[in-house]
C-alpha positions, 0 to 999 in steps of 0.5 A: 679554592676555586679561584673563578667557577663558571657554574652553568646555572649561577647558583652558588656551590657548597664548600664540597663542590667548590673545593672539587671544582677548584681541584678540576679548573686549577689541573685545566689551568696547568693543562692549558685547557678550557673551564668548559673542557675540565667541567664537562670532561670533553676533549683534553687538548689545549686549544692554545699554548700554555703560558710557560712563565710563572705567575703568582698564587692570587689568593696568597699575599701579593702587593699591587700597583694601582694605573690610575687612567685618571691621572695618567694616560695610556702609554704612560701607564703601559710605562708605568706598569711594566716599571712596576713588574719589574720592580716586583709588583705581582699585580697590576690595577687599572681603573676603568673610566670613561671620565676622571672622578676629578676635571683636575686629573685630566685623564681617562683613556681606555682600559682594557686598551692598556691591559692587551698593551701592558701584557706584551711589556710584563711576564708574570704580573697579573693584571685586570681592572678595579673596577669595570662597570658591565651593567650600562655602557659595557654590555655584559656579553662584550665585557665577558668576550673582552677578559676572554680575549684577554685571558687568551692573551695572557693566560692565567695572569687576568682577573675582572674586577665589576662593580655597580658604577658611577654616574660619571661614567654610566650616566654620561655616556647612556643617560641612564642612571638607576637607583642602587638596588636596581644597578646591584640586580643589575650586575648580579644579572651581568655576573652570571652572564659572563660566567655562562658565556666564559663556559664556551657553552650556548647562552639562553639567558633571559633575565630582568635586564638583559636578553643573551642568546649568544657563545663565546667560540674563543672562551678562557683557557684559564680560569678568570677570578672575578671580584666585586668591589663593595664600599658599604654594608648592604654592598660588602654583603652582596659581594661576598655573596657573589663575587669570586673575591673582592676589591674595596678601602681600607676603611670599608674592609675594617668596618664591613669585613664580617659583612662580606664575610657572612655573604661569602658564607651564606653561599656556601664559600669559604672567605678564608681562601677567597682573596681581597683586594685593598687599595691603599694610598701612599706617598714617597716624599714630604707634606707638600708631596703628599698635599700635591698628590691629595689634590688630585684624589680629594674626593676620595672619603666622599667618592660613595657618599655622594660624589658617585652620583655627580656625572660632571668631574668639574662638580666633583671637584668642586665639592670635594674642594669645599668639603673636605680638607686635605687633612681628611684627605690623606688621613691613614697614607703612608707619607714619607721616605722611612720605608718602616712606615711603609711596611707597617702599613701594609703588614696592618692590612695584611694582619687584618685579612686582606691578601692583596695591597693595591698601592695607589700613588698619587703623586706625580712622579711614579718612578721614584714611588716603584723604585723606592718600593722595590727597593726598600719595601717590598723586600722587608714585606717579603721577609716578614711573610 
């Protein structure tokens, strides 16, 4: 499967040419050469040195660890994720805000400062974002540069997660805040951009939003898969159209999987060998952990019901607290310290088509989520798949 192509003109390719240049980009990726190179058969030499750790398969099974900026901050999160490798995880999500959802999180630092610091701490573990925004307060060319860093960094263990945002991050730091269908255009637009550029070819691109006349001189050595995230119908569509793989709940993927599943067909791919991220919250401890932990993620069933076009954390908090109950809350978590109620959970999921388990902990207290986890859990799931 290819995992990331960079086609130069966007367009989608057919199953053929999807399989043949999946062939191509994954022999480059073991040479350490550029997409660039492999497409267009030019020089073979690796232009930086091969990763030589190992680094999983990111369209088999995998469980991640979501760092959640919003409740953590970045050192600790740099803490938290390596404790998190360690333990097993093959994985690692980073959200990417510039404000909290909730004012009660109190936290938002940057991104893509914790992934270049993260790299350093872990040896295997892919890492990336869930989800970056590349539409408004990231340009697109810079988000593309960015992940190419990255991925010269860390070669062959980043993937870029987009999105079409949320106002408390877009509009709070622009004033910009479009309608739906036009921050979609938008990031199918920005899609296309940062595949052109992570080419390492010259960039024309004049498009409805953007104007690109740019190259990237230090283009990924190594293909980048990038997944688009959808929490709706018209938008699990989208992404399965344009998105190399997606990122989405529990509750969307049950109830829109055919959608994305006929996007991904109508452009000539094959879902099947596509991967999809499912982000789950769990809890390690007693109802009173996991009410603490659902205090903090309150707005979660109503986060792209509404609460996305509230740019104020604080009113957002307040919403969330008035509408919906706990209960609601943490309905579908697994709670407690029985790691069969863990593993149930995350083998539904993966019964159910999904490849990657992102588990997000919302309690306070992380290590005993990851030393339970790799201890009692991520074992068990190893051995039943």
């Amino acid at each position: 499967m290819s995992l990331s192509s960079y086609p130069a003109t966007g367009h989608a390719l057919d199953g053929r040419d999807m399989m043949s240049q999946g062939t191509m980009l994954a022999g480059a990726a073991r040479a350490g050469i550029s997409a660039a190179q492999a497409q267009q058969g030019g020089d073979m030499r690796a232009q930086t040195a091969p990763s030589k750790t190992h680094t999983p398969d990111i369209t088999q099974r995998m469980i991640g660890y979501m760092l959640a900026h919003e409740q953590f901050a970045v050192p600790e999160l740099v803490q938290i994720g390596a404790a998190a490798s360690r333990a097993g995880f093959h994985l690692l999500a980073t959200s990417d805000h510039l404000q909290p959802w909730q004012a009660n999180e109190g936290h938002s630092g940057e991104a893509w400062v914790t992934l270049g610091a993260l790299g350093a701490q872990v040896s295997h573990s892919w890492m990336g974002t869930t989800v970056t925004c590349p539409i408004l307060r990231y340009n697109p060319a810079v988000v593309a540069e960015t992940f190419a860093s990255l991925g010269r960094l860390y070669p062959g263990r980043i993937f870029l997660g987009v999105g079409s945002g949320e106002a408390l991050n877009e509009r709070a730091a622009t004033g910009t805040w479009p309608k739906w269908q036009e921050r979609w255009d938008r990031l199918v637009e920005s899609m296309t951009i940062i595949r052109r550029l992570w080419s390492g070819e010259q960039v024309s691109f004049r498009g409805k939003y953007y104007t690109i006349d740019a190259r990237l001189y230090d283009p990924p050595t190594q293909p980048i898969p990038l997944l688009t995230a959808a929490n709706g119908k018209k938008s699990m569509r989208l992404a399965g159209q344009h998105g190399d793989g997606l990122i989405t709940d529990p509750l969307t993927w049950k109830q829109y999987k055919a959608e994305w599943e006929g996007g991904a067909r109508d452009a000539g791919k094959h879902p099947a060998r596509m991967p999809v991220l499912v982000e789950q919250y769990v809890v390690v401890g007693d109802q009173a952990v996991a009410r603490q932990a659902a205090e903090y993620w309150r707005f979660g069933p109503n986060a792209f019901k509404g609460y996305f076009n509230i740019t104020d954390p604080a009113r957002i908090q307040q919403r969330a607290e008035s509408e919906l109950p706990l209960e609601k809350v943490m309905e579908g978590w697994p709670i407690g310290t029985d790691p069969k109620v863990h593993v149930a959970k995350i083998n539904e999921l993966f019964e159910s088509g999904a490849t990657i388990i992102n588990v997000h902990a919302g309690q306070m207290d992380q290590q005993q989520v990851i030393e339970f986890y790799g201890k009692h859990v991520l074992p068990q799931v190893r051995q039943a798949t």
